[in-house]
C-alpha positions in Angstrom: -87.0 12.2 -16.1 -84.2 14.3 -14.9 -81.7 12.8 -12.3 -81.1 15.6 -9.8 -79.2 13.8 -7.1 -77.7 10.4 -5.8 -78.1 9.9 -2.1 -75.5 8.2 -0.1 -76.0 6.0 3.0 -73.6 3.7 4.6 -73.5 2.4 7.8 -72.5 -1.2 9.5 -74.6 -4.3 10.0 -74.1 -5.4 13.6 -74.8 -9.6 14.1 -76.4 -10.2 17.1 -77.0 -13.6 16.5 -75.2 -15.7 13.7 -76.1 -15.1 10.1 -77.2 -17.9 7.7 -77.7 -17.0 4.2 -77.0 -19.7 2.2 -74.9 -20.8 -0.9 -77.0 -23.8 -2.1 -74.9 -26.8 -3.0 -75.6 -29.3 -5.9 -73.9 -32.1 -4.1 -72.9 -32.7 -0.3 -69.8 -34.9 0.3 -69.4 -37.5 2.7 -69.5 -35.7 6.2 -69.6 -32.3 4.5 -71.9 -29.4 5.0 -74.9 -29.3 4.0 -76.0 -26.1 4.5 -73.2 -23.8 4.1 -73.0 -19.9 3.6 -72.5 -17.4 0.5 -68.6 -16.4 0.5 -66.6 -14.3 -2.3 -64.8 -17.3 -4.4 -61.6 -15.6 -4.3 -61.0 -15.3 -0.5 -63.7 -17.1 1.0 -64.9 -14.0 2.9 -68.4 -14.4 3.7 -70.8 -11.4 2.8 -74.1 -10.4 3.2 -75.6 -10.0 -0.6 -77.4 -6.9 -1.8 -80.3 -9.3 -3.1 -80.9 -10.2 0.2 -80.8 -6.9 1.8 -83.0 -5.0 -0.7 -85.5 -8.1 -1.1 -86.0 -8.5 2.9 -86.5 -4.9 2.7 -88.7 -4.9 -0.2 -91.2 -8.0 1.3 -91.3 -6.6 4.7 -92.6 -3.3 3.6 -94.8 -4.6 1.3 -96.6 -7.0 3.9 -97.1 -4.5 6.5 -97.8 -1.4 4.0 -99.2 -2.6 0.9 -100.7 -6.1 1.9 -104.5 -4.8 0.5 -101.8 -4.7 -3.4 -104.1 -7.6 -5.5 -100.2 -8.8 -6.5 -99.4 -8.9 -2.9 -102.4 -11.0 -1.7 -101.6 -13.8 -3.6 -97.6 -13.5 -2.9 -96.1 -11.6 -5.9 -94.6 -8.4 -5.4 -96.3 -5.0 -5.5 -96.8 -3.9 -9.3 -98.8 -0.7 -8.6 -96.7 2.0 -9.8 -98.2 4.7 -8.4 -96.8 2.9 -4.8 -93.6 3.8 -3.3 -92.2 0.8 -2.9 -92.6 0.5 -6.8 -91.1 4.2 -7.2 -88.0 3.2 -5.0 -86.9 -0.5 -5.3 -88.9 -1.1 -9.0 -91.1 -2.9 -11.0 -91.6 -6.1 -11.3 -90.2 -7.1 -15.0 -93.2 -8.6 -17.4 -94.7 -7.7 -20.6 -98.0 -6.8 -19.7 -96.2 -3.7 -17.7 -94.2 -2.2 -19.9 -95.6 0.6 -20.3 -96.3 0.9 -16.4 -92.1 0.4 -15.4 -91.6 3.4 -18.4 -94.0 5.8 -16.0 -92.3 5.1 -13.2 -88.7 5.1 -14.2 -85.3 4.3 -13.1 -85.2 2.4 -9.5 -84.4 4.2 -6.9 -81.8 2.2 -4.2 -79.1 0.8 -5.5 -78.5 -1.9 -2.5 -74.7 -3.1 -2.5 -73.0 -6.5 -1.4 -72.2 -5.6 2.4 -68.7 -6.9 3.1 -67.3 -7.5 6.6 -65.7 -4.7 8.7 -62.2 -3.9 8.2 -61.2 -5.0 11.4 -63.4 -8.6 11.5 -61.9 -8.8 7.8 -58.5 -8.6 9.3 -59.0 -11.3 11.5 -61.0 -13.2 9.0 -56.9 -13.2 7.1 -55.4 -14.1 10.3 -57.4 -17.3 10.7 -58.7 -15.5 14.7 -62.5 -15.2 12.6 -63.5 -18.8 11.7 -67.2 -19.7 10.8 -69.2 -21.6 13.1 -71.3 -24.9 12.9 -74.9 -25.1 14.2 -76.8 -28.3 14.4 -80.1 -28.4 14.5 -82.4 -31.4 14.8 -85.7 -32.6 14.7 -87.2 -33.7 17.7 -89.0 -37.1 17.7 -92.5 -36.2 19.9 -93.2 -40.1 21.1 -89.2 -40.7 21.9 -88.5 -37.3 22.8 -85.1 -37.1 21.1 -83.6 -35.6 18.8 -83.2 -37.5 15.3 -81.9 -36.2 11.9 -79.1 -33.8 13.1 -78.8 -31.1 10.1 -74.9 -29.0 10.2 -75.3 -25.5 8.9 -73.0 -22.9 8.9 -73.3 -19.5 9.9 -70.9 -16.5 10.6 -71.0 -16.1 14.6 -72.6 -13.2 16.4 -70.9 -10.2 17.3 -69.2 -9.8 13.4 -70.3 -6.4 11.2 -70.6 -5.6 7.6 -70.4 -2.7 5.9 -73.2 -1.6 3.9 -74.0 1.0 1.4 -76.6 2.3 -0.4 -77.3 4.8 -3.4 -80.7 6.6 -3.9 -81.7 8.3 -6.7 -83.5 11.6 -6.4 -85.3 11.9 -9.5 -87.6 14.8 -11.3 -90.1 15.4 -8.8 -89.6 12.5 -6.1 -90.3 13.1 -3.0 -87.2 12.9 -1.4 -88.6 12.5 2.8 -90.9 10.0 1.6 -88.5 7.2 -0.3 -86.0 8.0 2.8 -88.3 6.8 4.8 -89.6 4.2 3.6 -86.2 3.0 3.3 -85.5 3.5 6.9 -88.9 1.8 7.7 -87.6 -1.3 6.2 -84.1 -1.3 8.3 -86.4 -0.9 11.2 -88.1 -4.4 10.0 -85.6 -6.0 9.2 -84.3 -5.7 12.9 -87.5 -6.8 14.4 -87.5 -9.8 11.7 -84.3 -10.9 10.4 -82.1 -11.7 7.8 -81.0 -15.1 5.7 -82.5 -18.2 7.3 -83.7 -20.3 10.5 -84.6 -16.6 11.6 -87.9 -18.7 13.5 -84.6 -20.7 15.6 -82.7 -18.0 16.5 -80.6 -16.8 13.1 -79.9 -13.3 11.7 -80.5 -10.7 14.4 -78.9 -7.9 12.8 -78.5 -3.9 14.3 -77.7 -1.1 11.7 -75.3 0.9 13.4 -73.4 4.4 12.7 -75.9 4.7 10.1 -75.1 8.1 8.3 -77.0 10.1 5.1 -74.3 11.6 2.8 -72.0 11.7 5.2 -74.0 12.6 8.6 -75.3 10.8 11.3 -78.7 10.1 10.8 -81.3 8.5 13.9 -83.4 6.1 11.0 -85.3 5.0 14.3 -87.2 8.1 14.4 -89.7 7.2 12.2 -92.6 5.6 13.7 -93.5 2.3 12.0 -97.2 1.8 13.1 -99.2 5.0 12.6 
């Protein structure tokens, strides 16, 4: 299958409430966090990992366009490749669909680590962007207070990330088609979320100055419910 262009699209990811997406952490010190974020290991920048974006993007289409997928109903991904979201962000890997992921070919997005914005990156250096600490408890319903207080970290609202992503035009794609389902999923997860504790208030997120090798692009144009 001939590769006949790569697609650029880059924009920023706007928080519009803080953004949890955690590290994990095999052991919690004495008065430590136990929930803290994902941040490069060299300079502790937090960053918004391209799992994260393409999987969010990947499960919310899938419920809302391909719920009636048999893989689907009983929580696995989509494995139907004659779907788009199988064209564009791949098949499943097994052995009983080899021959299936060889029909449909190379994925499509290639989703990126989104890194913070060169000016909150700057201040992130200069000690003025620090993350924040958000306690949440659960609330005791005969007492009515609040018991077993949880710390968890989360970069503060009102920080961006850059993102970028490739798509592959292949053979005889349809090009209109995987863009939009690609901007489809943006569009969800805004009216969803990203990372965790998105049910109490965590990872409202905008995509902003969104642009499609190198122009601006509206993504919001595309209706969602038809």
């Amino acid at each position: 299958m001939q590769l006949k262009q790569i697609h650029q699209i880059r924009g920023s990811i706007f928080l519009v409430t803080g953004l949890h997406i955690g590290a994990g952490k095999d052991n919690i010190e004495i008065g430590g966090m136990d929930n803290p974020i994902i941040k490069n290991p060299y300079s502790t920048a937090p960053y918004i990992p391209g799992s994260s974006l393409k999987g969010k993007m990947r499960s919310q289409l899938e419920l809302v366009y391909f719920s009636d997928e048999s893989s689907v109903k009983y929580g696995n991904p989509c494995d139907n490749p004659e779907t788009s979201v199988c064209k564009v962000f791949g098949m499943p890997i097994s052995k009983s669909n080899e021959e299936a992921r060889a029909k449909v070919g190379a994925t499509r997005i290639v989703v990126r680590d989104a890194v913070l914005s060169k000016k909150w990156l700057e201040k992130f250096v200069t000690g003025e962007l620090t993350m924040e600490e958000k306690n949440e408890n659960t609330i005791d319903r005969v007492k009515g207070v609040a018991t077993n207080p949880r710390p968890m970290e989360r970069v503060p609202a009102g920080v961006s990330f850059d993102f970028s992503f490739s798509l592959k035009e292949m053979g005889d794609d349809d090009l209109a088609e995987n863009l939009n389902l690609i901007w489809k999923g943006m569009r969800l997860i805004e009216l969803d979320g990203l990372g965790g504790s998105i049910s109490r208030g965590s990872g409202q997120v905008e995509f902003q100055d969104v642009l499609l090798n190198g122009k601006p692009t509206d993504f919001r144009e595309i209706p969602l419910w038809e």
